[in-house]
C-alpha positions in Angstrom: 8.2 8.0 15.4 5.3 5.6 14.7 5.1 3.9 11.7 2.2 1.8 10.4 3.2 -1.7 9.0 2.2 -3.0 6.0 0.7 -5.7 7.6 -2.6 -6.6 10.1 -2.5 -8.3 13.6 -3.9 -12.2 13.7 -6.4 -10.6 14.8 -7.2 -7.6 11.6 -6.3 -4.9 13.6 -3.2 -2.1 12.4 0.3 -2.9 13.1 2.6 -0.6 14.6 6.1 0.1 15.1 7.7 2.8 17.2 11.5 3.5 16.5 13.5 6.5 16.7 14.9 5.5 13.4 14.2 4.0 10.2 17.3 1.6 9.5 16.4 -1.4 12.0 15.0 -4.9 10.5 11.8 -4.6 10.8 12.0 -1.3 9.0 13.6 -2.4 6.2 11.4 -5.5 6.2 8.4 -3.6 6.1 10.4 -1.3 3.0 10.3 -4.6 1.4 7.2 -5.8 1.8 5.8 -1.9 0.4 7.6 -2.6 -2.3 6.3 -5.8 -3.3 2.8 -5.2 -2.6 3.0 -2.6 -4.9 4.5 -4.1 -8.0 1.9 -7.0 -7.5 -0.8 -4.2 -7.8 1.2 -3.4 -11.0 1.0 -6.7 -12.4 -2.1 -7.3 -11.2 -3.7 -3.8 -13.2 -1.5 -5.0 -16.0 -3.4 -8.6 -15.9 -6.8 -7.2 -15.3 -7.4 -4.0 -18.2 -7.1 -6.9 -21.3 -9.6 -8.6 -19.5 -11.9 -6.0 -18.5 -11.5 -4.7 -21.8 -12.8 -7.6 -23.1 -16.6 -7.7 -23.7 -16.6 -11.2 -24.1 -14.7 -11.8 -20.4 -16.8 -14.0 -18.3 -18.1 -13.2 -15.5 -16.3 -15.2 -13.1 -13.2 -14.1 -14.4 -14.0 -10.0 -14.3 -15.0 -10.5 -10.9 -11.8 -12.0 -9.8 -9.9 -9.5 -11.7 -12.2 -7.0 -9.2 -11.3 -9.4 -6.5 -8.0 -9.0 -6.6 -7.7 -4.9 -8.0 -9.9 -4.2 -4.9 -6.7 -6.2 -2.8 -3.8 -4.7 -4.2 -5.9 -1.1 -3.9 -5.9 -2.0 0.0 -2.4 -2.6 -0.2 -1.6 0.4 -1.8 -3.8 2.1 0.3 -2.0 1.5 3.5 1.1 2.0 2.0 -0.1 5.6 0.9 -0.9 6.1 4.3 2.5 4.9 6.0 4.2 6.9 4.1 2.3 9.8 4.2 2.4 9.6 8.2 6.1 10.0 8.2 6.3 12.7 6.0 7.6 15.5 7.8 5.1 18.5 9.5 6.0 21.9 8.1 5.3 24.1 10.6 3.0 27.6 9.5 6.6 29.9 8.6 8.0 27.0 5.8 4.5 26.7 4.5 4.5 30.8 4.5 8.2 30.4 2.8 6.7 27.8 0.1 
C-alpha cells in the first residue's frame, strides 16, 4: 500500500510511504499529524468567521485570516486525499450489490 504523508519533501515535492500495514511509527505519526492539522483548521475557521463577519475588520487582518484559511484548506486537502487513496476499491459485482 502507498500512502501519502501529510507532509512535503525539503524540497515541496509529495511524501510517500509504502507499508504493507498501517500500524508502524511513521503511520501512526502521520495519524497524528492528520489529526492536528485538522483541528487547527477548526480553530483557525473558528478564529476567522467573527472577523470576517466584521465590516469594520481591517484589511491586514482579513487577509491573514485568508492567509491562513487558504493553509489549513491545503492541509485538509491532502488529508482528504490520503485518506481517500486508501479507501478500499470495490470491484463492479459489490458496487452492483450496493
Amino acid at each position: 500500500m502507498k500512502r501519502l504523508l501529510p507532509w512535503l519533501s525539503p524540497d515541496g515535492k509529495p511524501c510517500y510511504l509504502v507499508t504493507d500495514s498501517g500500524g508502524g511509527y511513521v503511520s501512526r505519526l502521520a495519524d497524528d499529524l492528520e489529526a492536528m492539522q485538522l483541528a487547527t483548521a477548526a480553530d483557525v475557521l473558528g478564529l476567522a468567521r467573527p472577523l470576517l463577519d466584521d465590516p469594520s475588520s481591517s484589511y491586514t487582518e482579513v487577509r491573514y485570516a485568508g492567509i491562513r484559511i487558504a493553509e489549513c484548506l491545503s492541509d485538509a486537502l491532502r488529508v482528504a486525499e490520503s485518506r481517500g487513496m486508501r479507501l478500499p476499491v470495490l470491484d463492479e459485482q459489490e458496487t452492483e450489490d450496493t
